[in-house]
C-alpha positions, 0 to 999 in steps of 0.5 A, spaced: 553 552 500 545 551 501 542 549 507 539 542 509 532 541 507 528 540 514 521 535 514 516 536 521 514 530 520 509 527 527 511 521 530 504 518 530 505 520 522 511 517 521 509 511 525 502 510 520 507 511 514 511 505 516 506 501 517 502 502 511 508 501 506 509 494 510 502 492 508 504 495 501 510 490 500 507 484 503 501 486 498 507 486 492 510 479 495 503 476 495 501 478 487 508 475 486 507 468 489 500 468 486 503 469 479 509 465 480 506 459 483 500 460 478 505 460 472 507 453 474 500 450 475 500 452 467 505 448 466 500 441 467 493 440 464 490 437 471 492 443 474 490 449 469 484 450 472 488 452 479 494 456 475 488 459 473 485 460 481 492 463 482 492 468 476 485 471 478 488 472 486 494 476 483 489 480 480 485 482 485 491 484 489 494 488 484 487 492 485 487 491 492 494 496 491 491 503 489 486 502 495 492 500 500 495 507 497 488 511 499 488 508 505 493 510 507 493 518 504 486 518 508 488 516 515 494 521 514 490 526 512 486 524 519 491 524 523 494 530 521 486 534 522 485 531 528 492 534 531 492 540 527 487 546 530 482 548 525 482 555 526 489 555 521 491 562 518 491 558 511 484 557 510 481 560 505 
């Protein structure tokens, strides 16, 4: 029988995480209503131009979600440089 794996993960880590991945979901909820909403405004010739509207919105937060995962990666990486001490034995 193997051993379970264990992860160390600090508390503050794990609280950033959270947080990030709850701005990601409403990031993905947004795209979804702008696209759905915008899709039904197609349906009408008066209101195309604002289906079109919504369409562009969805593409700019489809954009918005590799920066919503870089941001995250960077206060990660900042908060575990802040609490690891620099002068580490795996420096190279």
């Amino acid at each position: 029988m193997t051993d379970p794996l264990t992860v160390t993960i600090g508390g503050e880590e794990l609280v950033i995480r959270q947080r990030w991945e709850v701005v990601s979901i409403v990031n993905d909820i947004l795209i979804a209503v702008w696209f759905i909403i915008g899709s039904i405004l197609f349906f009408g010739e008066s209101t195309t131009t604002a289906g079109t509207w919504l369409f562009l919105a969805g593409s700019i937060e489809l954009l918005i979600r590799p920066a919503i995962r870089l941001s995250r990666r960077l206060h990660i990486r900042r908060v575990r440089s802040a609490t690891t001490p620099n002068d580490s034995d795996d420096d190279y």
